[in-house]
N, C-alpha and C positions, 0 to 999 in steps of 0.2 A: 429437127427430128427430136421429138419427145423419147425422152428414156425409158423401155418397157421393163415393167416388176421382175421380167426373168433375164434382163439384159444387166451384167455386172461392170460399172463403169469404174473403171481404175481410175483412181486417185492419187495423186504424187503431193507429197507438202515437202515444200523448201523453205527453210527458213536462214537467211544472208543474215552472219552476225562478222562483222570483220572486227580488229582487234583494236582500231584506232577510231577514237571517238574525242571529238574536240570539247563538244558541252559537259561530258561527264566523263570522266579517264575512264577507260578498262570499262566502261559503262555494262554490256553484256554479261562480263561476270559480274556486278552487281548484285548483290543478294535483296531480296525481298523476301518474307514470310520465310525466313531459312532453307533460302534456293537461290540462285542465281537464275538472272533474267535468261536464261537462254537455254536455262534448263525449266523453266516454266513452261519456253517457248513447245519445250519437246515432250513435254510430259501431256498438253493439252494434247498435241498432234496424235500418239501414240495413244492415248484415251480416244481419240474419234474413232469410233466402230469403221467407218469409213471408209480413211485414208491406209491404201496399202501402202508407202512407203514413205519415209521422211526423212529427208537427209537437213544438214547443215554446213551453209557454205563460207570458210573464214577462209584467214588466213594467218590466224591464231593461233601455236600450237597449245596456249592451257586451254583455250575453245573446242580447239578439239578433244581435247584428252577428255575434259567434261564431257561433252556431246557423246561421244562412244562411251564411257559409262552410262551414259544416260537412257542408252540404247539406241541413239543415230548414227546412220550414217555421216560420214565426211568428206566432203567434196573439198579440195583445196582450190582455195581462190587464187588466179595469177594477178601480181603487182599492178599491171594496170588497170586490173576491175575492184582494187581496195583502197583507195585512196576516195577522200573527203568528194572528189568530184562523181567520182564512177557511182551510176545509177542504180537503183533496186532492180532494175528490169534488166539490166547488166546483166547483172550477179543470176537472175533468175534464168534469165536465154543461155548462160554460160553451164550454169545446173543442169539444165534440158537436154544438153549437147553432151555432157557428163553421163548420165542417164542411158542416152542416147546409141551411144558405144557400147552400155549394158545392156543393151537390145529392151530397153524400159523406157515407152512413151506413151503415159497416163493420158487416160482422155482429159482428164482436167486436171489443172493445176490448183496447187492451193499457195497463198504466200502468205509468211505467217510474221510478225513481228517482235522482236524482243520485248519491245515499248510498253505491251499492252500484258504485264505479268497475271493480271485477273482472268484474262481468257481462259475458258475451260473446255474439254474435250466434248461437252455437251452442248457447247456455243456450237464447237464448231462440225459440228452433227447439224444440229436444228439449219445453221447458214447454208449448209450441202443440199442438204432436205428441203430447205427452203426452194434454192438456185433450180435443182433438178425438177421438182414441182410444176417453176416457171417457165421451163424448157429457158432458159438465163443462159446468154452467153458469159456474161460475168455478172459478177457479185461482191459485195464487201459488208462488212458489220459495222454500225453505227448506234447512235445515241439520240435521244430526238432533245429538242435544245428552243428556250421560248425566250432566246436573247434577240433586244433591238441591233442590228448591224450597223454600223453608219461607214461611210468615208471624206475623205474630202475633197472638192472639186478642185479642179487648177485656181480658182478663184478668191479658195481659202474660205468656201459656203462647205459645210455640214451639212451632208442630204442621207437619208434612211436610205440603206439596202435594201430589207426584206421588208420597208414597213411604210407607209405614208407619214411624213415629222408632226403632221397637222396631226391626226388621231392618236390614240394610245390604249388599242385594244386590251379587253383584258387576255388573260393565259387561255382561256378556255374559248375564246370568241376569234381567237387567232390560226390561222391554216396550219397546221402540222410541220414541222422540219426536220430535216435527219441530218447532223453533224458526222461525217468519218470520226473512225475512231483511231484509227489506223492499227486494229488490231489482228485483220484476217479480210483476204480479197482472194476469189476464185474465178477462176477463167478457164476456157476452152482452152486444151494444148494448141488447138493447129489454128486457132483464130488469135492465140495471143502470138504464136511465131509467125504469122502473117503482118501481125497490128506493131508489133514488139511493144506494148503498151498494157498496161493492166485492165484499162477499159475500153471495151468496143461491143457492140451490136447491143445486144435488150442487154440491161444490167438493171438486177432488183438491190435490194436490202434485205440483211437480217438485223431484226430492232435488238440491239441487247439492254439492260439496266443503265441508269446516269448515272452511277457511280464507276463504270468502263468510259467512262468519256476522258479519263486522265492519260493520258498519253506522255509518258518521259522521254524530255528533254533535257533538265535540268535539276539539280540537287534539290530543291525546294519538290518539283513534280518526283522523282524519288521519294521524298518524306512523305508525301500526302496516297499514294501508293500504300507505302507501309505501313501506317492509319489504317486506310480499307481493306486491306489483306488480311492484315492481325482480326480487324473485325470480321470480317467473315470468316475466318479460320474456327474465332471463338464461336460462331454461329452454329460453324458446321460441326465443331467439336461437339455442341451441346448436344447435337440429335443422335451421339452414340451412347452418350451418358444411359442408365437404365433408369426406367419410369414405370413404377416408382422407386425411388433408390432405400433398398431398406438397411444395406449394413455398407459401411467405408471400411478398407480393412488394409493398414500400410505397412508395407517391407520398413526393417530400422535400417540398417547398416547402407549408404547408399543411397536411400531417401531423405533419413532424418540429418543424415553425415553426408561426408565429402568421398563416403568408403575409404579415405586413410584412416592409420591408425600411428599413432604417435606415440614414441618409445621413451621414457629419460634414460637417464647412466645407470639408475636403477632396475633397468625393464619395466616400469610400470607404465601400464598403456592408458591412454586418453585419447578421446574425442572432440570434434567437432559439431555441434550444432546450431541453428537458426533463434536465435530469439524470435523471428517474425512469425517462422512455421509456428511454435508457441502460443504467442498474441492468436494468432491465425485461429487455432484449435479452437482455445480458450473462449472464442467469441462464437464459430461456429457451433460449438458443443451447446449453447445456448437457445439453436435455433433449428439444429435437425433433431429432428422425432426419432432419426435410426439409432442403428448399434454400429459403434467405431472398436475395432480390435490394430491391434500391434503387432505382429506376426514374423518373428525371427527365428534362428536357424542359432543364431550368437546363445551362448551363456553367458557374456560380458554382464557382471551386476549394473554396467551404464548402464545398458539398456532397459534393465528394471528401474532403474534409482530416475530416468530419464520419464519413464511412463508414467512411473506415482506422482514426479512433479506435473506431469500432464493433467492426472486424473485419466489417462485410458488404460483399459485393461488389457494385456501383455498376456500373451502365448511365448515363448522363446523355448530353446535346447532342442528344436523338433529335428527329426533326421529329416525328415520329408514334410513340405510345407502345405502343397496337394492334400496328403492326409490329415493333416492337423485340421487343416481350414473347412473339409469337407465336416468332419467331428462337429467342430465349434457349430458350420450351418447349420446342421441338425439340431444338434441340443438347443439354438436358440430359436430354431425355426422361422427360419429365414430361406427364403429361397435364393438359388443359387444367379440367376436370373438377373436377379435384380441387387447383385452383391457388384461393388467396385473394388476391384484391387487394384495398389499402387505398388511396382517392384522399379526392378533396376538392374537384376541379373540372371542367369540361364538358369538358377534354381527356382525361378518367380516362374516360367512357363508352365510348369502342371496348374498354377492357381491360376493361369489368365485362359487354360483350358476350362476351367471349373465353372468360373463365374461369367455374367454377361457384358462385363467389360473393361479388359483390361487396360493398363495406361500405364506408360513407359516415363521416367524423367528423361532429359535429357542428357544426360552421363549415361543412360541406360547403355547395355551390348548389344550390338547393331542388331541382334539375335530375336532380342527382347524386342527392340525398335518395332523389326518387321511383325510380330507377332499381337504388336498392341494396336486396341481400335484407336489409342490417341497415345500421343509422343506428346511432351509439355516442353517449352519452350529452355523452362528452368531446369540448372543440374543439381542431384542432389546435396543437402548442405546448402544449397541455395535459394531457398527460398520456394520448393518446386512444390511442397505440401500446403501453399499459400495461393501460389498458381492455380492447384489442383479445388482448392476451398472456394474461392472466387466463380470455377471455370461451373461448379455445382452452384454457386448462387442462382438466383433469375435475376437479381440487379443487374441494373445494366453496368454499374461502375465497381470496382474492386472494395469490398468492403470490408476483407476478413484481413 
């Protein structure tokens, strides 16, 4: 039975994260791109337009603590479906029955994976979209892959898998293959509690990119993850940046500093700052065309005595930084549009109103966080004006 436009098919994603993992300890919570894996897991799900419900099934309580911030459900898994033996489909017919009880049985199921932290809520839309399309009783995502297979007979002869040993086509003269990724598989509810198997009747593919084909096992497939993540992260960062960027304009205290402030037996206060942010400027100021402003709330003469060593020019003593900043764009004409501010606290909000994109360090207040198109990885005092210098380059490698 094909699904009609006005027929609204309920959608359940489970995603089984249990708490013991022998290749990688604690592997679930795992952090990748400043998440942990299982909150990747939930942020894709809860991004799918799709999926009405998402639960996560452990038996983990920082699992779950996570996951219900995360905004999932929690299904508690019983002892003998969390052990190294007990199956995905276990865990998944155990979920179903959880559900179940809640008078909630999704026409389809989704099962989702830790493993595969690059999945995105827009995979796993297109995978849905794809499956229903096909009227598909299941479905999974995969990678397409133009590797020779080989294994070896009882004989101890080396014979091709997917190839004849005698030829050695080229990549393009070769049949197509789709490698699992093991990152998303969807099924029919009442045909998988029939099959108790993820695969049964028509089953399609959704193709995602080669760089989803890494799948964590192991420390090593962790690192090469956090490789591709960072990079796409800085991909994705780049298209909130403004185009064209005409003025960079940085919070001090916070940014430049660690926002301590450092007392002797005398009272006299001192700072911290970054020689790199520095270097960073110093080389950037060489190669953007725009206007760089300094934009503080402090009267501290650092802050002045900090900027002249810069060579940028300093706003500071303002009550409100909103109005200062809105003043400067004017008189230099500049639009507001195409202004970047970098802040770090709840007085930085009226300027990331102002302008067309704000960006948070990462010491920023969770406030700020939420508020900005980009959070940088760096805290400030740390190098996070260096980050932010880079993340505006178009190189492809860090050069400021």
């Amino acid at each position: 039975m094909s699904p009609s436009a006005s027929t609204h098919m309920t959608i359940g994603a489970l995603i089984p994260a249990r708490g013991g993992s022998k290749g990688i300890p604690g592997k679930n919570l795992r952090h990748v791109g400043g998440r942990a894996l299982v909150g990747h897991a939930i942020h894709a799900a809860l991004d799918c337009e799709q999926i009405d419900r998402v639960a996560v099934s452990t038996d983990d309580p920082a699992i779950a603590a996570l996951s219900k911030a995360a905004g999932a459900e929690v299904i508690w898994r019983p002892a003998d479906l969390s052990g190294d033996t007990a199956s995905s489909e276990s865990a998944l017919l155990h979920g179903l029955d959880t559900w179940r009880a809640d008078h909630f049985v999704p026409d389809y199921l989704l099962f989702l994976q830790c493993t595969s932290p690059l999945t995105r809520g827009k995979d796993l839309d297109d995978l849905i979209t794809h499956a229903l399309a096909a009227d598909a009783d299941t479905a999974f995502t995969g990678v397409a892959h133009h590797r020779f297979i080989w294994k070896e007979n009882a004989d101890g002869n080396w014979v091709g898998v997917n190839h004849d040993k005698a030829t050695r086509p080229r990549r393009q003269d070769r049949e197509r293959e789709i490698m699992e990724n093991g990152a998303a598989y969807l099924m029919r509810t009442q045909g998988f509690l029939e099959s108790k198997h993820r695969f049964f009747g028509k089953t399609v593919c959704w193709e995602l990119p080669p760089h989803h084909g890494i799948e964590i096992d192991d420390e090593l497939d962790l690192q090469m993850v956090q490789v591709a993540a960072q990079a796409r992260q800085a991909q994705e960062r780049k298209t909130h940046l403004p185009n064209p960027l005409e003025a960079l304009v940085l919070d001090f205290d916070g940014v430049f500093t660690d926002n301590l402030v450092h007392l002797s037996q005398s009272g006299e206060e001192s700072i911290v700052c970054s020689r790199g942010d520095g270097l960073a400027i110093s080389r950037f100021k060489k190669v953007f065309p725009g206007k760089i402003l300094v934009l503080s709330t402090e009267t501290n003469p650092v802050v002045l005595s900090r900027c002249e060593k810069l060579g940028l020019p300093c706003i500071h003593g303002v009550s409100s930084k909103e109005d200062a900043l809105h003043q400067w764009l004017n008189n230099e004409g500049v639009r507001p549009v195409n202004t970047l501010f970098l802040g770090n606290d709840l007085n930085d909000l009226g300027c990331f109103k102002l302008v067309g994109c704000g960006v948070a360090v990462g010491s920023a207040h969770p406030e700020v966080k939420a508020h900005a198109r980009i959070v940088l990885d760096r805290k400030g005092g740390d190098e996070a004006v260096r980050e932010l210098l880079n993340l505006i380059s178009s190189q492809p490698t860090d050069i400021f």
